[in-house]
Structures are given as structure tokens and as C-alpha cells.
C-alpha positions in Angstrom: 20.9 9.7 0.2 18.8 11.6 2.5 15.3 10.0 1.5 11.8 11.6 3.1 9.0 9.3 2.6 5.2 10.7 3.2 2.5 7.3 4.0 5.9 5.4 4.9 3.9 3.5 8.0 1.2 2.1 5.4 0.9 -1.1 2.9 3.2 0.2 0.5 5.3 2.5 3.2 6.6 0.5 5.5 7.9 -2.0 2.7 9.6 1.2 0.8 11.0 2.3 4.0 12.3 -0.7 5.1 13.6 -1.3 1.6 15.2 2.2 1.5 16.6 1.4 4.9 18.4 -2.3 3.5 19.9 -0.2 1.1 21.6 2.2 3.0 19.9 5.4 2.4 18.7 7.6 5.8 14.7 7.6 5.7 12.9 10.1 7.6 8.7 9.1 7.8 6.7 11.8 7.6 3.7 10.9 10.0 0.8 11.6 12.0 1.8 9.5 14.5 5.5 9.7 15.2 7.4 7.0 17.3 10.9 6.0 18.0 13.1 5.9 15.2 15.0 2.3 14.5 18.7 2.8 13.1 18.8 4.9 9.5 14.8 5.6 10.1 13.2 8.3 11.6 9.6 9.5 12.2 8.8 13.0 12.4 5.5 14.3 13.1 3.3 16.3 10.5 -0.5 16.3 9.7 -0.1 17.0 6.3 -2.2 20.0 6.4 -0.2 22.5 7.8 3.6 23.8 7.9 6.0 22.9 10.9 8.8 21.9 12.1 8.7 18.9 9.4 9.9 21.2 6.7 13.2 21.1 8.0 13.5 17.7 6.6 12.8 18.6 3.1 15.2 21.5 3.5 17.9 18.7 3.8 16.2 15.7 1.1 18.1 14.3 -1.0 14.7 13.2 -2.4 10.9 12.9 -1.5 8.8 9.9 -2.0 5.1 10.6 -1.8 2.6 8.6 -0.7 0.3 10.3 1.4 -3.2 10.1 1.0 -6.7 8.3 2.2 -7.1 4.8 1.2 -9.4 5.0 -2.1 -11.2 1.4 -1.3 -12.5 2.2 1.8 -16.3 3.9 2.6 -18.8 4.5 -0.4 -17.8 7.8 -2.5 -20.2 10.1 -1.1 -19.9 13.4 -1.8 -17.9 13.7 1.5 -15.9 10.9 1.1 -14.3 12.3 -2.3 -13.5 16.0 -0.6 -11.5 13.7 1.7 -9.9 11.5 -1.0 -9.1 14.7 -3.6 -8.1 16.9 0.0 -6.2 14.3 1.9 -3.8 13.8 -1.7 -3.8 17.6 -3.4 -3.1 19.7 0.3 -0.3 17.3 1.2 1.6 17.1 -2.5 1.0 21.2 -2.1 2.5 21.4 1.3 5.1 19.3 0.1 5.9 21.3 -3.1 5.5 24.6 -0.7 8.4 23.4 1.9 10.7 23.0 -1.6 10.3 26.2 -2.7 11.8 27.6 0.4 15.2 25.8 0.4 18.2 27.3 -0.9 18.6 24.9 -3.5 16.1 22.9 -5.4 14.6 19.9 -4.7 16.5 16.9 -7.0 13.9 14.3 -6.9 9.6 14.5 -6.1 8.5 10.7 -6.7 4.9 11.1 -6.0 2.2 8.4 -6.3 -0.8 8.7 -8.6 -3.0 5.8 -10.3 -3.8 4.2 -13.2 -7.5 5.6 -13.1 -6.2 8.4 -14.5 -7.3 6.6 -18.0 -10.6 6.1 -16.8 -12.3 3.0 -18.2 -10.7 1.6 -21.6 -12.3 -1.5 -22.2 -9.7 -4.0 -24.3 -7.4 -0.8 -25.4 -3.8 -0.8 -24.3 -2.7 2.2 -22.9 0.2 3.5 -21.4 2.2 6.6 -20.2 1.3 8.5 -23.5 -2.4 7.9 -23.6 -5.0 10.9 -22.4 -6.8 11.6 -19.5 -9.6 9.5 -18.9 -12.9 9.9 -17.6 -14.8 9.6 -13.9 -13.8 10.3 -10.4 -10.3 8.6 -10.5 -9.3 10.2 -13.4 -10.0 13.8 -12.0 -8.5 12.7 -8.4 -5.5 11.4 -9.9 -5.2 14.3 -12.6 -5.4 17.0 -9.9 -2.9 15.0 -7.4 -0.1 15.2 -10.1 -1.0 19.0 -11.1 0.2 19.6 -7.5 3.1 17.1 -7.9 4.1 18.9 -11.4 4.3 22.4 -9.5 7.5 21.2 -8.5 9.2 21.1 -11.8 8.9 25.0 -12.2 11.1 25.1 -8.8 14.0 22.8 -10.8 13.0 19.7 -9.1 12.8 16.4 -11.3 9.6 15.0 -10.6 8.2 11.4 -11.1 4.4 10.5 -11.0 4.3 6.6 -10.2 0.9 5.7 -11.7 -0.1 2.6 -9.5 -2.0 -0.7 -10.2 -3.6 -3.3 -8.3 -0.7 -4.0 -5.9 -0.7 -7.3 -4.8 0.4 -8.6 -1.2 -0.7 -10.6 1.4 -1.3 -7.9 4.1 -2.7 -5.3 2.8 -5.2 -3.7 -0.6 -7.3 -5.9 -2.4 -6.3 -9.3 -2.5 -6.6 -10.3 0.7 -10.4 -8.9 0.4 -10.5 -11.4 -2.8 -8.7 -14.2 -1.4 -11.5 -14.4 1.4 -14.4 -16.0 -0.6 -11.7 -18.5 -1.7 -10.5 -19.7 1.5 -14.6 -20.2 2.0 -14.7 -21.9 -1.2 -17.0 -19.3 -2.7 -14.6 -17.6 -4.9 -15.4 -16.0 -8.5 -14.6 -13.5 -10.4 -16.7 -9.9 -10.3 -19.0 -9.4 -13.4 -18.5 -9.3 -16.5 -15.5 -10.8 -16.2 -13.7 -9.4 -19.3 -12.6 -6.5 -17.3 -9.0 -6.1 -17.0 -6.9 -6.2 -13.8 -3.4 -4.1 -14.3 -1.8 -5.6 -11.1 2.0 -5.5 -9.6 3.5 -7.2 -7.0 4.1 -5.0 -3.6 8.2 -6.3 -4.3 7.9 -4.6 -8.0 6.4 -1.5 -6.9 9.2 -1.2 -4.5 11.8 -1.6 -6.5 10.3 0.7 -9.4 10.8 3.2 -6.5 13.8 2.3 -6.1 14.7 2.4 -9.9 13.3 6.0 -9.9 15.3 7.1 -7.8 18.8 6.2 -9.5 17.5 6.8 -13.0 18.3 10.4 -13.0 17.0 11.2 -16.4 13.6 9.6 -15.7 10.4 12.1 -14.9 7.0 12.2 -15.8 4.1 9.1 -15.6 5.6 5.8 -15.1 3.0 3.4 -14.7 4.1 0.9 -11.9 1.9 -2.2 -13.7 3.7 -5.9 -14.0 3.8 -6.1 -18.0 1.2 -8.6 -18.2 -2.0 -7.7 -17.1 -5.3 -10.1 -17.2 -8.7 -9.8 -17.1 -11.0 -10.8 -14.3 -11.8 -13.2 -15.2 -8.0 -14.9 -15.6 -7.3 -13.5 -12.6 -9.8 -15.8 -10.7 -8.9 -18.6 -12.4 -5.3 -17.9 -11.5 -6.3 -16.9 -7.7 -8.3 -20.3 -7.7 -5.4 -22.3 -8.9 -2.7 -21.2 -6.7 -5.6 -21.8 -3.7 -6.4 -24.5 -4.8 -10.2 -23.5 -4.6 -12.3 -23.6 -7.0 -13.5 -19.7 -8.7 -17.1 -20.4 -9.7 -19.2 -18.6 -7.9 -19.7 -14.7 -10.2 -20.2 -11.6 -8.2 -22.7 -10.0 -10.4 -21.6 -6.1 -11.1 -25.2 -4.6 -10.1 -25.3 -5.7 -6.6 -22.0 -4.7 -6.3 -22.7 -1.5 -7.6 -25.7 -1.2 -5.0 -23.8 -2.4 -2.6 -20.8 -0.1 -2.5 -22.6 2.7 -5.4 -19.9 4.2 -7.5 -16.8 2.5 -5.7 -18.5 -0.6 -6.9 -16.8 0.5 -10.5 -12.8 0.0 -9.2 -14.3 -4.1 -9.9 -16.3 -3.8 -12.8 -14.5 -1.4 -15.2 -10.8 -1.6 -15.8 -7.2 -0.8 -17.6 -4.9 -2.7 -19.7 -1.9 -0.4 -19.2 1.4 -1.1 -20.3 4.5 -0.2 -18.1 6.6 1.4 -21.4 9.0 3.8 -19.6 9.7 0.9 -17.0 10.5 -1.5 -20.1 12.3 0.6 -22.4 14.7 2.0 -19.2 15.5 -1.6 -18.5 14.1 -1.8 -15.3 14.0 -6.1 -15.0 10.2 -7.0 -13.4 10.7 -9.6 -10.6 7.2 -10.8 -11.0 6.2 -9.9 -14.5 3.3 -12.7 -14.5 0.8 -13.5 -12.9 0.9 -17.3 -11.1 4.5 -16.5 -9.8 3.5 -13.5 -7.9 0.2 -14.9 -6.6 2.5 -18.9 -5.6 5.1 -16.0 -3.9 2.4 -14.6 -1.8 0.4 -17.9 -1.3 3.5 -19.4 0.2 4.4 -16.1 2.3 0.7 -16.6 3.7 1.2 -20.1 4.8 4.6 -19.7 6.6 3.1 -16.8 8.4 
């Protein structure tokens, strides 16, 4: 397949592409900065804010995998900072969805990333691909990025919002930030603790990708979330184990709230989501727990 991946040179990107790539597909990386192309893989230049000659690529996609967008962790949400985050995901799905409407034939697949804040905070409730909109930023940001995504469908295209978790890997998002404190022997969970964590191994995101793409009667949220999330908590005590580190030193939630103001509540409210459509369609988890996936990346770290 012709594949076009958008955010193919970032944390989750570059292990798609090179995945897509393994597999035999022919990847072109839709990119701000554009450099030589390596066997199946290509880089074309766009700035995801305006049409050019990138469009010819969609014209020939088999599919489009789309993960373009600011990095949500980074910077306190000022009011700035969220025109960037809502701007830098809803103009590029849009420019995206505008390139498809202007081949000659639709569009067969739009995989295109959203989150799991779209439930807002849910305390202990289970939710999954059937539950409502939630409240807060994340749910708005994440409810306008698949509105654009969804304009899509009216064009005949089959399109697939991949609701991420916590993805966990060594060299990049969160867990390195939370492994830090560990290597230092200061590690603990954040505040209150009971919060739950719906993760997924970098590997099981991938290949939920992957999955989407050959599953042709799949669209609409999936949420890409192992099927056993954990609170806080459990996740410390996990982190701490596989480290070998004790976690008993508590980040209390207010100073991280003054600290990082309402970004401060991606740590101290949560989700327990459950990945339904990827369990009923017989998609088989490589890392469905906890421990395994944390010893897989512990182990990656130390040979590195």
C-alpha cells in the first residue's frame, strides 16, 4: 500500500514508519523538515498549514495515518498555548481532509490520532468507545480534532479516530519524565494516588495501527489503551519494582498544579478506558499488563 503518515519523524512516527516500512508498504512522511528518503520511505515537505505540492501524495494514498500536532505535555496551557494545541491538530486534519476531496476517487482509509481525554475525568468508572464526551480542555481539543477527521466520511473515506493513552517507551512521552525521580531514588506516585493511568506500550499502539489498517470494516473511536489499566498509584509501585527503586516519596497534586497550572491535571485526574473495539475484533495485545511492558522497556534501557 501506498501509506502517508503526518508526525511520522516523532515518538510515535518514526516507530510507525519504520514499522510500516518492515512490512512492505511505501511510506511517504509528511514533514516540516524534509530529508533524504531511505528505501520504501520518503519525506516530503509541508507545514501543515497551507496547500502544496504535498497534496500530490494524498492524491495517490492508499491510506493516511495522522498524527500531526503539538506535543500536549509540554509549556503551561496558557491561553496561547491551547490556540496552538487546538490549531496545530484541527488546521492540519482540515488540510488533510481538503487535499481528499480533490482526488478523483475517494480516500479508502483516514486513521487519525485523538486521545482519551476526550472523557474528561471519570473517577473509578470504566469507559470506553461508547461512552460521551467528557468535560475540560482535552475533551474539547480532542472532540474538535476528530470533527475535522469525521469530515472525511461525507467524501466516502473510511475513517478511524485512534483515541490514545499513556504510551509507554523509553525515548520519548511520559515515562522517561517518571522514571527520573526513580533513578534518583525519589520516586512516588503523584497525589491522590487513586487516579487511574490508561497506558499502552509504544509496540501496541503500533501495531493497533497496523490492525486498522487491514481491518477494513473498522471506523470510528478505537481507544488504543493496553486492557488493563492501573491507578497511580499501582503504577509506581510497578515502576519501582521493575527499577528496583523504591516509590515512596508522593508528589502532592497542589504543587503540581501550581507548578504547571491546569496541565498539572494530565497527573492528577484520569481514565479507566477499556479498549472494546480492539478486543472484540481480535486484535491480540503484545503487552496487555503492566510489569511485562515496563521489564521490556527496562531492559531496552539498559542495553542502550
Amino acid at each position: 500500500m501506498n501509506i502517508v503518515v503526518t508526525g511520522g519523524t516523532g515518538f510515535i512516527g518514526h516507530a510507525l514508519v519504520a514499522e510500516l516500512a518492515r512490512a512492505g508498504h511505501d511510506v511517504a512522511v509528511l514533514s516540516r523538515k524534509p530529508r533524504p528518503g531511505l528505501g520504501p520511505v520518503r519525506y516530503v515537505e509541508w507545514d501543515a498549514r497551507s496547500s502544496g505540492p504535498w497534496q500530490e501524495t494524498i492524491a495517490a494514498a492508499d491510506a493516511v495515518v495522522n498524527l500531526a500536532g503539538e506535543p500536549i505535555g509540554e509549556g503551561r496551557w496558557t491561553n496561547a498555548r491551547k490556540r496552538i494545541l487546538v490549531e496545530s491538530r484541527t488546521l492540519a486534519t482540515r488540510l488533510l481532509v481538503e487535499a481528499a476531496a480533490n482526488r478523483s476517487q475517494p480516500l479508502p482509509l483516514l486513521i487519525s490520532a485523538s486521545g482519551i481525554g476526550y472523557y474528561g475525568a471519570q473517577d473509578d468508572r470504566l469507559v470506553d468507545e461508547r461512552s460521551p464526551l467528557g468535560e475540560g480542555f482535552l475533551a474539547e481539543l480532542s472532540a474538535a480534532w476528530e470533527a475535522e477527521a469525521l469530515l472525511a466520511s461525507r467524501l466516502g473515506t473510511r475513517v478511524v479516530l485512534m483515541r490514545f493513552g499513556m504510551v509507554l517507551e523509553r525515548d520519548g512521552g511520559a515515562l522517561p519524565k517518571m522514571m527520573l525521580p526513580f533513578h534518583l531514588f525519589a520516586g512516588g506516585p503523584v497525589l491522590p494516588g487513586t487516579q487511574w493511568i490508561s497506558w499502552i506500550h509504544r509496540a501496541d499502539l503500533v501495531g493497533l495501527i497496523q490492525w486498522a489498517i487491514d481491518v477494513a470494516d473498522l471506523s470510528g473511536p478505537v481507544n488504543a489503551v493496553a486492557p488493563e489499566p492501573v491507578t497511580m498509584n499501582v503504577f509506581c509501585d510497578t515502576l519501582g519494582k521493575v527499577l528496583h527503586r523504591p516509590s515512596w516519596l508522593p508528589v502532592p497534586g497542589l504543587a503540581l498544579r501550581l507548578a504547571l497550572g491546569e496541565l498539572g491535571t494530565l497527573m492528577t485526574t484520569g481514565q479507566r478506558v477499556g479498549p472494546v473495539k480492539a478486543k472484540t475484533g481480535g486484535y491480540d495485545f503484545r503487552y496487555p499488563s503492566l510489569e511485562p511492558a515496563l521489564r521490556a522497556i527496562v531492559k531496552k534501557e539498559s542495553r542502550a
